[in-house]
C-alpha positions as CSV (number, residue, x, y, z in Angstrom):
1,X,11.5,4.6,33.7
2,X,8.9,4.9,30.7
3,X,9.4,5.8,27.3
4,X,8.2,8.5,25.6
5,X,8.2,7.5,22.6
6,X,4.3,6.9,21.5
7,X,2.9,3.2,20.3
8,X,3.6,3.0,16.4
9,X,-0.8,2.8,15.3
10,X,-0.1,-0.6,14.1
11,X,2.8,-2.8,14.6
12,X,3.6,-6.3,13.4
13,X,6.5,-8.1,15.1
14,X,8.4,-11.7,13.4
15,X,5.0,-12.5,12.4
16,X,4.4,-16.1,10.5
17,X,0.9,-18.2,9.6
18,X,1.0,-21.2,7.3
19,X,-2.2,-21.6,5.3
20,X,-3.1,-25.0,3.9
21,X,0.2,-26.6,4.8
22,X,2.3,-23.7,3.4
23,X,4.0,-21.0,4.8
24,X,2.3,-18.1,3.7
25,X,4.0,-15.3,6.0
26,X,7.6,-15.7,7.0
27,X,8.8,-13.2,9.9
28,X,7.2,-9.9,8.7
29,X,7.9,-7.5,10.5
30,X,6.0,-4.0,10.5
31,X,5.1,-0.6,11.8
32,X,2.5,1.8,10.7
33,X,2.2,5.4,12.3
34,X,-0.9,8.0,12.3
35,X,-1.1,10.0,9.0
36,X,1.3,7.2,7.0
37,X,-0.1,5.8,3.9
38,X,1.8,1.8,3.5
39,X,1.5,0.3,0.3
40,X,1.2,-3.1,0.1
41,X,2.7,-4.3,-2.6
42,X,3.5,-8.1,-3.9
43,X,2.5,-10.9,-6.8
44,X,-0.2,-13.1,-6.7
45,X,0.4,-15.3,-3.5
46,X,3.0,-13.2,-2.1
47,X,0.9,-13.3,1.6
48,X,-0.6,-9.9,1.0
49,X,-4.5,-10.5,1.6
50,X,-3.2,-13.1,4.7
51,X,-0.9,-10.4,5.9
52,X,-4.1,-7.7,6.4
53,X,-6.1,-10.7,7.3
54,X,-4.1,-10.6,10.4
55,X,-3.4,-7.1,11.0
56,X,-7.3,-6.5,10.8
57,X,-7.8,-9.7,13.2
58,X,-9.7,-12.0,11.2
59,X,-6.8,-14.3,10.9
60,X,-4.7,-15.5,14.0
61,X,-0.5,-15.1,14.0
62,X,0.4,-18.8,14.2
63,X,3.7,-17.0,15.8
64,X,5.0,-13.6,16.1
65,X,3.0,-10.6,17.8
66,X,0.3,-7.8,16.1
67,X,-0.4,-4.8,18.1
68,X,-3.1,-1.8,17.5
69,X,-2.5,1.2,19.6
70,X,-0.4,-0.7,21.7
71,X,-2.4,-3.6,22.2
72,X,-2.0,-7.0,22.1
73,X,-4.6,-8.1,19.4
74,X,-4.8,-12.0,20.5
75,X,-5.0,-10.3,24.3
76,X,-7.9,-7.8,23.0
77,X,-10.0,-9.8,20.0
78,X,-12.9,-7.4,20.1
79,X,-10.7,-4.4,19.6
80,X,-10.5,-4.6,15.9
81,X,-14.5,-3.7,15.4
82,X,-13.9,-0.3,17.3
83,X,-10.2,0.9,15.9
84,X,-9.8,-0.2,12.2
85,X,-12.0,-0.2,9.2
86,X,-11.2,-3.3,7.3
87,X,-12.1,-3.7,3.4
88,X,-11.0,-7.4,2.2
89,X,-10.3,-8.0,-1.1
90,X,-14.5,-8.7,-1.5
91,X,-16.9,-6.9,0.2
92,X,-17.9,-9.0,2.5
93,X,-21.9,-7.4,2.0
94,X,-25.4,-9.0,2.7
95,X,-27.0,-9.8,-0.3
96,X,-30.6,-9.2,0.9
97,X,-30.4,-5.7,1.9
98,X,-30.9,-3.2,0.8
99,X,-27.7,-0.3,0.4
100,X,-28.7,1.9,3.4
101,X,-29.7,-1.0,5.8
102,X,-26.2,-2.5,5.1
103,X,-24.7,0.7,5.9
104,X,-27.2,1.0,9.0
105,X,-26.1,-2.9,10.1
106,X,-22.4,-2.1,9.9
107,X,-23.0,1.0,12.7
108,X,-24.7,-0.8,14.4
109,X,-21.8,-3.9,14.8
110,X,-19.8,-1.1,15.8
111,X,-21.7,0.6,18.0
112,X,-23.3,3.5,16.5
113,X,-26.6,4.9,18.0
114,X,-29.3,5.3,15.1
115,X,-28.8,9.2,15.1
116,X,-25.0,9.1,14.2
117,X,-25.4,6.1,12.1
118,X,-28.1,8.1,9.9
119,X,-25.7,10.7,9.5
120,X,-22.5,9.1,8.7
121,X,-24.4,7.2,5.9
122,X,-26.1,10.0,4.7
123,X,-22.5,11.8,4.9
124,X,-20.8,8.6,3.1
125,X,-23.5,8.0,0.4
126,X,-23.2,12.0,-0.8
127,X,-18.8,10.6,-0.6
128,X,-19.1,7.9,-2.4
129,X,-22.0,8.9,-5.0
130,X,-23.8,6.2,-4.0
131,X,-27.7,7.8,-3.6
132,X,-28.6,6.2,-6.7
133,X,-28.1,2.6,-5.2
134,X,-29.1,3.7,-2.1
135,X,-32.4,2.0,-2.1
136,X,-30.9,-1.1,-4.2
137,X,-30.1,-4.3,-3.0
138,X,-26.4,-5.3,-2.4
139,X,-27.1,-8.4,-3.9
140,X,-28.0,-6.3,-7.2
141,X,-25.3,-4.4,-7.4
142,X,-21.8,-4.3,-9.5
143,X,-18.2,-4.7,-8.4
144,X,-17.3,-1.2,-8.5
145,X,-20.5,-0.4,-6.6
146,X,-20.0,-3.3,-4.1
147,X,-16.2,-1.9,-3.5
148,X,-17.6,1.3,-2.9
149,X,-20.3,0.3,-0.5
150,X,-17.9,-2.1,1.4
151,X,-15.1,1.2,1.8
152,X,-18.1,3.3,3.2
153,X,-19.0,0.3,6.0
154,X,-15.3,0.4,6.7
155,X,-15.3,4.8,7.0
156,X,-18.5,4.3,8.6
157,X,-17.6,4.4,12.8
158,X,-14.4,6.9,11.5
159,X,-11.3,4.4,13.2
160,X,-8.0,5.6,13.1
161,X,-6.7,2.3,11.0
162,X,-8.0,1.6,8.0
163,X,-7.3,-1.8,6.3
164,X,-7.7,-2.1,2.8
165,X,-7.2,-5.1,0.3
166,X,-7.5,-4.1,-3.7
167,X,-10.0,-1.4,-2.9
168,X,-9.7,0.0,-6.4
169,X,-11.3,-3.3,-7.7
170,X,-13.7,-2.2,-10.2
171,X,-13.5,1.5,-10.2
172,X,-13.5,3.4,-13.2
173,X,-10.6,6.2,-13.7
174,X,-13.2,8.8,-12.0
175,X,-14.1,6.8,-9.0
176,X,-10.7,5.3,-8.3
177,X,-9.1,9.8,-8.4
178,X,-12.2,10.2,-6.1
179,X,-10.4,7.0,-3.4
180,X,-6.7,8.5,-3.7
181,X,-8.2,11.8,-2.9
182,X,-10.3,10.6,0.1
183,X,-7.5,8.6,1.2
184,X,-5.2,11.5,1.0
185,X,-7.8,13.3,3.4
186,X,-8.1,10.9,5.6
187,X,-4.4,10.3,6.0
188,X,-4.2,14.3,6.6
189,X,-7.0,13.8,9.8
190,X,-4.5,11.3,10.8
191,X,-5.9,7.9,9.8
192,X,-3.3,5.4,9.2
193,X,-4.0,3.4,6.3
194,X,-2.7,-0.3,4.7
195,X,-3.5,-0.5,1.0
196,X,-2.9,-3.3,-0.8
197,X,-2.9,-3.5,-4.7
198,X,-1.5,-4.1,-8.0
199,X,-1.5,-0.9,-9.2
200,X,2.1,0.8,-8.8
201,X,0.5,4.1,-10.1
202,X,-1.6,4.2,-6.7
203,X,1.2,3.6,-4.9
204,X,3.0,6.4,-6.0
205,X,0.0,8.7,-6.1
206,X,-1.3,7.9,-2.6
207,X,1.3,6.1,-0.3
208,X,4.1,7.6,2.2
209,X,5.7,4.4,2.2
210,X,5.8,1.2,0.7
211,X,6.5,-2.5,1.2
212,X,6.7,-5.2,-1.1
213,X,6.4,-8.8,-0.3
214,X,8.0,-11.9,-2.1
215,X,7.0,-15.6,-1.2
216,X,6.1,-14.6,1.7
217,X,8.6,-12.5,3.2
218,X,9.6,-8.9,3.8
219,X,11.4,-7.8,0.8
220,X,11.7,-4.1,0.7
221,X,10.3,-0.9,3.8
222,X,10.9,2.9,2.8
223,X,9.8,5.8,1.8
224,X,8.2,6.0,-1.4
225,X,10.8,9.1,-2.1
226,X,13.4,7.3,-1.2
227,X,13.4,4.8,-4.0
228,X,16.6,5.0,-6.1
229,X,16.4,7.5,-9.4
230,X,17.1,5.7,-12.5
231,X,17.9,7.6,-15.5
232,X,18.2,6.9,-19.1
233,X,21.5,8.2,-20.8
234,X,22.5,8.8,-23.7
235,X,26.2,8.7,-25.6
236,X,27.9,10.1,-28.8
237,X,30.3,7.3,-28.6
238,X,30.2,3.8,-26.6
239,X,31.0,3.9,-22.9
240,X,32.5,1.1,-20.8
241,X,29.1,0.5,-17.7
242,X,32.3,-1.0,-15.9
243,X,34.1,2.4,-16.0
244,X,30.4,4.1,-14.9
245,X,29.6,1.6,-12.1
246,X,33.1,3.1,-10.0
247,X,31.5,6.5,-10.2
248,X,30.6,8.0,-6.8
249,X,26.4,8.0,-5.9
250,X,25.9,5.6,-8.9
251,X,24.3,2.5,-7.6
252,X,23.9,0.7,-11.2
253,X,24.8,0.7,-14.8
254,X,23.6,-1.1,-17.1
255,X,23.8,-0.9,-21.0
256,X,20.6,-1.1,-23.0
257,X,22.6,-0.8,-26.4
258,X,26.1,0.6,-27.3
259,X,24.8,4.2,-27.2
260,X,22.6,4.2,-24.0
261,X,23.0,3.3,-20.7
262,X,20.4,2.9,-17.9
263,X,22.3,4.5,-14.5
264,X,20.0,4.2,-11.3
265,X,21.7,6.6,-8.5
266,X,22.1,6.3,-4.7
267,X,20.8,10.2,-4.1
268,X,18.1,11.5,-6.9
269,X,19.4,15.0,-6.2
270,X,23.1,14.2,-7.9
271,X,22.5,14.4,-11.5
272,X,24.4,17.4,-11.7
273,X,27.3,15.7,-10.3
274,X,27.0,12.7,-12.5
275,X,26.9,15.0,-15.6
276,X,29.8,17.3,-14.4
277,X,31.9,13.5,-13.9
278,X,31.0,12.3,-17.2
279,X,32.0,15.4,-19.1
280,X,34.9,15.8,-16.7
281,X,36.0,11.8,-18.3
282,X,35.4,12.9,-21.5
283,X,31.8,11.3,-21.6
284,X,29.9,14.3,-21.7
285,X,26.0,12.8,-22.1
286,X,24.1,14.1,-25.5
287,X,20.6,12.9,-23.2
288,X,19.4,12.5,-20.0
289,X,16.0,11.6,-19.6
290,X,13.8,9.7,-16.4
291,X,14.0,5.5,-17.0
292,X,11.4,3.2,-15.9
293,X,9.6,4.3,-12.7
294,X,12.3,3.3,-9.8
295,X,9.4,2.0,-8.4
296,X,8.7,-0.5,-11.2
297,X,12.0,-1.5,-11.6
298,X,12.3,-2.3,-7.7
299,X,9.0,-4.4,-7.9
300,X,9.8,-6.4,-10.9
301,X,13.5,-7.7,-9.6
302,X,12.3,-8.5,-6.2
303,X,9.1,-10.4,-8.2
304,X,11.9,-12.3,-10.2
305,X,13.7,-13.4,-7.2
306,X,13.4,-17.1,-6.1
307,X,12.7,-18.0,-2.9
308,X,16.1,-18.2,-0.2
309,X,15.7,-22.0,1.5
């Protein structure tokens, strides 16, 4: 009997490498469905760029299994050119040519007869305001420029993965509003898309879901909504967090001075029932106000964790 359930776009199953005699990925385990948006998020070294290294299949799984549309990618190594659009963490761009003969190289890698390959240049050039490089060597050009060149030779053969590592790498405000919105469109056509970065703010701008990698290993999956709400709270009188950490939905307590509490709750929706339990205690609150991004707050303990032998 078969299942009916479809092939996630991209799955990654117990998947390790060890680079330079170091164990860069440990067991990560992934899925990735059409239309989701995964951020990737992690310090330097966490095994981010060597995690899409392999998902793109320019890096073999020492051990562990990496599928694309239900493929095997060790089984199928010329599948990647056809079904993903990788972008590493440096355009990997030919220096002698010229901006439209890089763009016209990358079609035609992937398969692009010159009529459609004209077209989705001309189409990604007008995208990614890049006519005024057009004629300009890549080896001229600037970061920002490069990034944006590399992210149109990933677009270029429209795959329904795209792979990218730091894309926002030297963008300016303007150019990196006009990647979130292009990513949002292409998410809404389907696309599935990995993005790596530093840059929480992207995360919560452009991602469904995020996952955030420590040493190595798989720290956190969810939704990007379903990150616990942390408020900010403030008291007439001093409050005992032991009394506030027994309170249903609240997940943490913690005071930042006599006066003010940071709470962080289970359910985001139940600050109405928090307040009603605090007045009903006789704390009734004198502020309530958002804390850190939950998001933020997530990243930074999992960053301070050490590793688990």
């Amino acid at each position: 009997m078969h299942s009916s359930v479809p092939h996630a776009l991209l799955q990654l199953n117990k998947v390790y490498r060890r680079r330079g005699g170091h164990d860069v990925v440990q067991g990560v385990s992934l899925s990735l469905q059409a239309g989701e948006v995964l951020g990737l998020l992690g310090v330097n070294g966490a095994g981010k760029s060597t995690t899409l290294m392999m998902m793109a299949g320019a890096l073999a799984a020492d051990r562990g299994q990496i599928t694309v549309q239900g493929r095997n990618l060790a089984e199928v190594p010329g599948q990647p050119r056809q079904t993903l659009g990788y972008l590493p963490e440096h355009a990997p761009l030919w220096n002698e040519l010229s901006v439209t003969e890089q763009l016209h190289a990358s079609g035609q890698l992937r398969g692009l007869n010159l009529r459609r390959r004209t077209q989705r240049s001309r189409q990604l050039l007008d995208t990614l305001h890049l006519n005024d490089v057009e004629t300009r060597l890549c080896g001229q050009l600037s970061l920002g420029q490069r990034q944006r060149v590399g992210l149109a030779c990933a677009l270029l053969h429209e795959p329904p993965l795209l792979i990218l590592d730091e894309p926002s790498n030297g963008l300016d405000p303007l150019q990196a509003e006009m990647l979130r919105n292009l990513l949002r469109e292409r998410a809404a056509a389907g696309v599935g898309i990995v993005l790596s970065t530093h840059l929480l703010s992207e995360v919560t701008a452009v991602c469904t879901r995020v996952a955030i990698l420590h040493e190595g290993r798989l720290q956190h999956d969810a939704a990007v909504a379903a990150t616990p709400q942390a408020l900010r709270i403030g008291f007439a009188i001093p409050v005992d967090v032991t009394y506030l950490k027994t309170l249903q939905g609240v997940r943490e307590a913690e005071a930042e001075d006599p006066l003010q509490v940071r709470i962080v709750l289970e359910d985001p929706t139940q600050v109405a029932a928090l307040t009603r339990a605090l007045v009903a205690a006789g704390l009734p609150p004198v502020r309530i106000e958002p804390a850190s991004p939950p998001l933020a707050r997530l990243f930074l303990d999992i960053a301070s964790r050490r590793a688990v032998a």
